[in-house]
C-alpha positions as CSV (number, residue, x, y, z in Angstrom):
1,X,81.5,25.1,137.5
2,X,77.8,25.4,138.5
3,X,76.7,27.7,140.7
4,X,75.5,24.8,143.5
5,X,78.5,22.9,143.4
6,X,80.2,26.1,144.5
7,X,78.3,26.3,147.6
8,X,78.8,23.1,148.3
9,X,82.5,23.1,148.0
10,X,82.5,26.2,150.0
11,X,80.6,24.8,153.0
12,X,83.0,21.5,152.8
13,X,86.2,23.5,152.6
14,X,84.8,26.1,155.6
15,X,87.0,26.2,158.2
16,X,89.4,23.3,156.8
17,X,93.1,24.1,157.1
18,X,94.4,20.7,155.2
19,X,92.1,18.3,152.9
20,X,90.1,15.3,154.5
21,X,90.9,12.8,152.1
22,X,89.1,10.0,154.2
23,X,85.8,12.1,153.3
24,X,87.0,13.7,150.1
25,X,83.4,14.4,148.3
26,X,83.2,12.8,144.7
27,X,83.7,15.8,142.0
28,X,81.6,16.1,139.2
29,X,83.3,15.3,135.8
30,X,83.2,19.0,134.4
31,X,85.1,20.0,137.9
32,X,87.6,17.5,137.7
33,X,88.2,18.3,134.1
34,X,88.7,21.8,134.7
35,X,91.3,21.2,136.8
36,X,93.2,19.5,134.6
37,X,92.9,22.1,131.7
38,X,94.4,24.2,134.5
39,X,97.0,22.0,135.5
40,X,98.0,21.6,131.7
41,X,97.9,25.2,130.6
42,X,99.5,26.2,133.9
43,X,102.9,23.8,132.7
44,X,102.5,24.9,128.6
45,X,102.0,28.4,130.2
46,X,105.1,27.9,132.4
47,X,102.8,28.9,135.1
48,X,104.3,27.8,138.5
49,X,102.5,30.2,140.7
50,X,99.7,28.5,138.8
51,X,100.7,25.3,139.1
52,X,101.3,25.0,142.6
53,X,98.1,26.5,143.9
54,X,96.6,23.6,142.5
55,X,98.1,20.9,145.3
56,X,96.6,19.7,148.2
57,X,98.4,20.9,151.4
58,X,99.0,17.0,152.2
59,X,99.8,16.4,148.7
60,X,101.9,12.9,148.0
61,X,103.3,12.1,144.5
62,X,105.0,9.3,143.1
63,X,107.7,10.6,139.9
64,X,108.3,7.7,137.5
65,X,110.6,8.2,134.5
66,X,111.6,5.1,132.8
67,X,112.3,2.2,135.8
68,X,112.7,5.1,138.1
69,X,110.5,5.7,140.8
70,X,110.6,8.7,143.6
71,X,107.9,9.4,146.0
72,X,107.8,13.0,147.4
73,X,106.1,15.3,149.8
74,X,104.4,18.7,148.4
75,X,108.0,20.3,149.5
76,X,109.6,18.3,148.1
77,X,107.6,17.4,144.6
78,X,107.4,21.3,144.0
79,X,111.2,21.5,144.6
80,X,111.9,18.9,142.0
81,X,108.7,20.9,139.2
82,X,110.7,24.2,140.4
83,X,113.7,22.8,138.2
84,X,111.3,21.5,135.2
85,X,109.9,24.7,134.7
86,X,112.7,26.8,133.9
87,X,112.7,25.7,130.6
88,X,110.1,25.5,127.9
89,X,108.2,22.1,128.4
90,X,104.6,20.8,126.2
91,X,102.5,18.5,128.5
92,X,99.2,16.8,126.7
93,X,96.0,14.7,128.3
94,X,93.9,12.3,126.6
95,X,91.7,9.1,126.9
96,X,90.7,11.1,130.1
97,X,88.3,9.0,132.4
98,X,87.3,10.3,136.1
99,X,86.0,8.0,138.8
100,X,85.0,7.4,142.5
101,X,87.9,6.4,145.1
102,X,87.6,6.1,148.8
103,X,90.6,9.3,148.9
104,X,88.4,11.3,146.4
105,X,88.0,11.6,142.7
106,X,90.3,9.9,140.1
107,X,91.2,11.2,137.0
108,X,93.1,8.8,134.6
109,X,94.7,9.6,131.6
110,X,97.7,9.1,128.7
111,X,100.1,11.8,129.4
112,X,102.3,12.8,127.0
113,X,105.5,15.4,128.4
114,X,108.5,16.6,126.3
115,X,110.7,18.8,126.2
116,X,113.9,20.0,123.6
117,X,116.2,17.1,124.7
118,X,113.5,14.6,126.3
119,X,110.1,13.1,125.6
120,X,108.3,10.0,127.7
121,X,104.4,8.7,127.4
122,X,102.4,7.0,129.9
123,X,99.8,6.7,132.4
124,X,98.8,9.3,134.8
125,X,96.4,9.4,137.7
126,X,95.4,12.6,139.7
127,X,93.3,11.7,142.6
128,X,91.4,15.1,143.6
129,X,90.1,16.6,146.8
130,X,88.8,19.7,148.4
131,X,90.5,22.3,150.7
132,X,89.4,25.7,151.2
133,X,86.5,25.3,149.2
134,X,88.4,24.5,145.9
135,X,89.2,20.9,143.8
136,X,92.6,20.7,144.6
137,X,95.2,17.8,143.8
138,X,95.9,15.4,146.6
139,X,97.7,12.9,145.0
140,X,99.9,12.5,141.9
141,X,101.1,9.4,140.6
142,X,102.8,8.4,136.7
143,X,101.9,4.7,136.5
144,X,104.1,3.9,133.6
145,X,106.4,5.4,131.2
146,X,107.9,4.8,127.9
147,X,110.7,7.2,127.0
148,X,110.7,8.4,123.5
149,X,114.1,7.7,121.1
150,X,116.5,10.4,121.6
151,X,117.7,9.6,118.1
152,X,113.8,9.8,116.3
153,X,114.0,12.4,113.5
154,X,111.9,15.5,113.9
155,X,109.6,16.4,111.7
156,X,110.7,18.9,108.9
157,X,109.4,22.6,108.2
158,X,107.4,21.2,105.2
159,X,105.7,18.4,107.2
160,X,104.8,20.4,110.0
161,X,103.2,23.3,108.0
162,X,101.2,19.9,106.1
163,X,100.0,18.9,109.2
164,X,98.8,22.1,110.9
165,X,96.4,21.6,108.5
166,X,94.9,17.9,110.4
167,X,95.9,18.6,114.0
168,X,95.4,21.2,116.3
169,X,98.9,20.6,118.0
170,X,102.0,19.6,116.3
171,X,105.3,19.0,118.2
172,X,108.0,18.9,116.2
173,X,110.6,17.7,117.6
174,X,109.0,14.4,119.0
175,X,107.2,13.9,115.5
176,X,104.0,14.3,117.8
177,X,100.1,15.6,117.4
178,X,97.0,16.3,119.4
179,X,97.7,14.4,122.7
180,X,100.5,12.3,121.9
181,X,99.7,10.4,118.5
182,X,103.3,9.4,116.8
183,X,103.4,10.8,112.9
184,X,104.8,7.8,111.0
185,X,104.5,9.7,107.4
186,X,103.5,12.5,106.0
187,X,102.8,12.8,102.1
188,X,101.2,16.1,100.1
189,X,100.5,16.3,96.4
190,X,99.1,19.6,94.2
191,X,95.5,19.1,93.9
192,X,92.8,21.3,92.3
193,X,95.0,24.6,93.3
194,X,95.5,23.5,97.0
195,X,97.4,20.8,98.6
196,X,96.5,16.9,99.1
197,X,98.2,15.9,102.6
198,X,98.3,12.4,103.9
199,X,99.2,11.7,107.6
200,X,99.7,7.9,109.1
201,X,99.7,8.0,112.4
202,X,100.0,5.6,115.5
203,X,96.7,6.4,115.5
204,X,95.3,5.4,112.1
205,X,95.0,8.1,108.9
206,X,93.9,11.1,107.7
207,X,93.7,12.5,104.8
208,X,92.5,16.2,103.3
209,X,92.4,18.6,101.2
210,X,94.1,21.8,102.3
211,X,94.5,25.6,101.5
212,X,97.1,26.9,104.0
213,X,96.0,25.6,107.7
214,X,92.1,25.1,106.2
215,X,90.9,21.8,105.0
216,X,88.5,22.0,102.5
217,X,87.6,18.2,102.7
218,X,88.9,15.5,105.1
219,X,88.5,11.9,106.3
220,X,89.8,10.0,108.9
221,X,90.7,6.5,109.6
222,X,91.9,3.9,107.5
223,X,91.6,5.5,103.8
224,X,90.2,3.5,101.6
225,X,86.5,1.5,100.7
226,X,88.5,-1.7,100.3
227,X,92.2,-3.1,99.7
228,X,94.0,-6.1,97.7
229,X,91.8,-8.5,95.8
230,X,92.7,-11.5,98.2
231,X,94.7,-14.3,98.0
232,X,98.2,-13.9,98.1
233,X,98.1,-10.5,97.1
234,X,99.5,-7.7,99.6
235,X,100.1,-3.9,99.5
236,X,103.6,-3.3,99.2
237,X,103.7,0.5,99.2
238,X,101.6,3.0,98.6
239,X,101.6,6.7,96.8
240,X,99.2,10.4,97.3
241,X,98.5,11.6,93.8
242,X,96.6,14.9,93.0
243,X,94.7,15.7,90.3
244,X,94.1,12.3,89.1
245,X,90.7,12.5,87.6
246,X,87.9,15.1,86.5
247,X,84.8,13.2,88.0
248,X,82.3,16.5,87.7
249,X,82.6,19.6,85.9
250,X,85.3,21.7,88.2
251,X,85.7,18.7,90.6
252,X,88.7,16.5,90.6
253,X,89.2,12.8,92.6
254,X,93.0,12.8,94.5
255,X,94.4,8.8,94.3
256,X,96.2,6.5,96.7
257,X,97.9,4.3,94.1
258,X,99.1,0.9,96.1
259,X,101.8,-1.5,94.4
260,X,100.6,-4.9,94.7
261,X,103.0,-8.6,95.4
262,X,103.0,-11.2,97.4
263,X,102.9,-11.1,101.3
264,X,107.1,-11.7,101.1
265,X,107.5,-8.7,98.9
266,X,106.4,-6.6,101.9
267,X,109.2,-4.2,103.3
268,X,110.5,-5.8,107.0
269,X,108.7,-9.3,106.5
270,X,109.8,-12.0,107.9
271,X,107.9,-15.6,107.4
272,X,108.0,-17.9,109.7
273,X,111.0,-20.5,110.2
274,X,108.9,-24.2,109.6
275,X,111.1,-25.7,107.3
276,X,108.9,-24.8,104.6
277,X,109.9,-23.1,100.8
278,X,108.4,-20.0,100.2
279,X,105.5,-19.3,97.9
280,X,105.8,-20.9,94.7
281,X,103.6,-18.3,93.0
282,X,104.1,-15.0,92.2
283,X,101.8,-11.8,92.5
284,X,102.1,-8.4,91.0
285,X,99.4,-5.2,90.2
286,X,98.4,-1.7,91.1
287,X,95.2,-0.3,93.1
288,X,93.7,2.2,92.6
289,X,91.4,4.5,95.6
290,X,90.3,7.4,94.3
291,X,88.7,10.5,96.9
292,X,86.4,13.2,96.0
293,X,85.0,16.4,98.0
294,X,81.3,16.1,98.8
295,X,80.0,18.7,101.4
296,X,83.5,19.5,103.4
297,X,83.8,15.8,103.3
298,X,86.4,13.7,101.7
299,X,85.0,10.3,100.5
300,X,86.4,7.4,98.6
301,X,84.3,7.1,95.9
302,X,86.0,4.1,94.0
303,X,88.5,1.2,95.1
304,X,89.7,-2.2,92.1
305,X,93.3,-3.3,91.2
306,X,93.8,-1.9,87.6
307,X,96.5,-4.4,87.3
308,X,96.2,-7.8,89.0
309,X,98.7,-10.4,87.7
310,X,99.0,-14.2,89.5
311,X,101.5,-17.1,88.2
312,X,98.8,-19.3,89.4
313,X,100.9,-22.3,89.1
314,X,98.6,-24.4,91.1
315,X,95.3,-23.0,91.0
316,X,92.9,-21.3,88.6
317,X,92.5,-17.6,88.1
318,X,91.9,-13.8,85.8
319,X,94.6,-11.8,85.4
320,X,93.7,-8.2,84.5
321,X,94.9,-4.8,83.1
322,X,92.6,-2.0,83.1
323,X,92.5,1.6,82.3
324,X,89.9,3.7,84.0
325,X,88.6,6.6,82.2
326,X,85.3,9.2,82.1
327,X,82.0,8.6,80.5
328,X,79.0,10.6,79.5
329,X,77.7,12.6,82.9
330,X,74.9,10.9,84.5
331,X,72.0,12.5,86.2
332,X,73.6,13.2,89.2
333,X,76.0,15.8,87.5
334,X,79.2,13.2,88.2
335,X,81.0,11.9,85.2
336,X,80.2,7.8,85.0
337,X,83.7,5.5,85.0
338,X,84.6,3.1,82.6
339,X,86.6,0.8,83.5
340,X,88.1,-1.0,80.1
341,X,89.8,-4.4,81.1
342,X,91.7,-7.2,79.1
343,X,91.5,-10.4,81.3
344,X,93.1,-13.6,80.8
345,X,92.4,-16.7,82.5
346,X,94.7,-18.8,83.7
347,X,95.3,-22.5,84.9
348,X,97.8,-24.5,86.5
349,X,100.3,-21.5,85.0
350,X,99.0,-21.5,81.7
351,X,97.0,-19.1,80.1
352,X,93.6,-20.6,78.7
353,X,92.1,-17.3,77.3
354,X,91.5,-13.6,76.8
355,X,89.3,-11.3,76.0
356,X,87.8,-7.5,76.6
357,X,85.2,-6.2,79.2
358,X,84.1,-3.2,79.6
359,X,82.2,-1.7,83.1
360,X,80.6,1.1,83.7
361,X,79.8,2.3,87.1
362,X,77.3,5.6,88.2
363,X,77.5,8.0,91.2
364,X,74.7,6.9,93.7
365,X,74.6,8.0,97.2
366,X,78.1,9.6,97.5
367,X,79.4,6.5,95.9
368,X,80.4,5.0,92.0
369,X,78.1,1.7,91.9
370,X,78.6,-0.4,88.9
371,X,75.6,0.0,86.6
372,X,73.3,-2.5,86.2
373,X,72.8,-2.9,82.4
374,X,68.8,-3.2,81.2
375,X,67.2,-6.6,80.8
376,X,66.6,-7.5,77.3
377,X,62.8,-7.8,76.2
378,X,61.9,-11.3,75.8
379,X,60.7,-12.7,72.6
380,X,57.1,-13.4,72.6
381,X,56.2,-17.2,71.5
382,X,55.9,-17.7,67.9
């Protein structure tokens, strides 16, 4: 908190026994944030002399759990938090936004609150004031919340010690990380003498490279430059494997190997009921993403199905099984790929022919590019 802003909260809290929130001044955004890094560790801290010194004198606050709503005095709300803080509780903020109201500043954000035996999400909004010269909270209010499964598994010890390595805060019980994000899975694989480890979250992926809590390498997001090859092909599951490929002296690429089929060969699909047959081809294959460490970062380097198989029955296509291997190293110190592919083109569900192709691709700009072969000299003119 600067040094001015002091004053000035000083001069507007003189002599003021309960807060104005008619003329509440508008807080600046590292003020009002401070408060509620207070307010949170105060709770985590299990803080309630803490905690309490941060209300408004004419505090008001509205409790919603589920379809239950309370509204409560500051006797009466600190009566009720009294309770809640004689046990161990883990309250988290984020998508934090302040903003001007006419009874002061507004923060707004996604709380996320549980406990051993109860966990609920939702919206909160803090609308701050000043009394005695201090930011103080002058009204409290949980605009919605979800309650979370009492019957959701928690997170194991070997999981949680994985994702220590990704997030900063892991609650195990809830299967919850840094401000609330759901783990949906958690996968690890040996790699390189440390440990691949794969989170999906409710809030995309990550995926690193780990010695003990320390990622070596790491990317975020959706992993992976690309996906299926189109058509009616779809990712029916997919699998972390370390070690999969030397791609420079000492440096080895981790894999996410994704079995292909058809969009009705996906776990929990359910197709629509218009009195149509299914589909009357079939679709099977593997993909292959492969992810190498380049400066503390993990990047995908290389993404084609090794196997893509259609029935085709009423179209035209190439089917293809490949084997993807190491070539010569290039100038870059990276190994080149080759990628060594029997294709067979099919029509109408018959195949029409086969035959061999080999492609090599080169490491260019943190990336394997397929090589572009050199033109051939052109005959001069007789």
């Amino acid at each position: 908190m600067s040094a001015l802003w002091c004053a000035a909260l000083l001069m507007m809290g003189a002599g003021a026994a309960r807060a104005d929130l008619a003329s509440a001044p508008e807080l600046p955004p590292d003020v009002a944030r401070g408060l509620l890094q207070r307010w949170l560790a105060a709770q985590n801290d299990g803080d309630f002399a803490a905690y309490q010194a941060l209300y408004a004198a004419a505090f008001t606050g509205v409790r919603r759990s589920g379809e239950r709503t309370v509204e409560l005095d500051r006797a009466g709300w600190m009566r009720d938090r009294a309770r809640m803080f004689k046990k161990k509780m883990r309250v988290a903020a984020d998508a934090v936004t302040t903003s001007r109201a006419a009874g002061g500043t507004v923060l707004r954000f996604r709380q996320t609150w549980s406990s051993a035996t109860y966990s609920d999400v939702g919206r909160k909004q803090l609308t701050l004031t000043v009394e005695g010269g201090e930011p103080r909270i002058a009204r409290e209010e949980m605009l919605t919340s979800v309650k979370d499964d009492p019957e959701v598994a928690p997170l194991s010890d070997a999981e949680v010690a994985a994702l220590r390595c990704l997030f900063k805060d892991v609650d195990a019980r809830w299967r919850r990380v840094d401000g609330g994000v759901t783990v949906e899975k958690v996968e690890t694989a040996p790699h390189a003498g440390a440990t691949a480890v794969w989170a999906t979250t409710s809030n995309g992926e990550a995926l690193a490279i780990c010695r003990g809590t320390r990622a070596l390498a790491r990317t975020d997001g959706y992993v992976g430059l690309g996906g299926p090859p189109g058509g009616i092909f779809a990712v029916t599951s997919r699998e972390l494997r370390g070690d999969y490929l030397e791609v420079k002296p000492g440096v080895w690429a981790l894999a996410v190997v994704s079995d292909l089929g058809t969009y009705e060969d996906v776990p929990g699909y359910v197709g629509s009921n218009d009195g149509q047959e299914g589909l009357e081809d079939g679709a099977s294959g593997t993909l292959l993403e492969l992810f190498a460490p380049v400066g503390g970062k993990l990047l995908a380097m290389y993404s084609a199905p090794l196997v893509a198989s259609e029935t085709c029955n009423f179209s035209s296509c190439t089917n293809r099984d490949c084997t993807l291997t190491t070539g010569k190293k290039g100038a870059s110190g990276w190994f080149d790929l080759i990628e060594k592919c029997q294709l067979t083109d099919v029509e109408q569900g018959h195949e029409v022919k086969s035959y061999r192709k080999n492609t090599r691709y080169v490491f260019e700009n943190d990336n394997y590019v397929q090589a572009i072969a050199p033109s051939k000299p052109s005959k001069p003119p007789r």
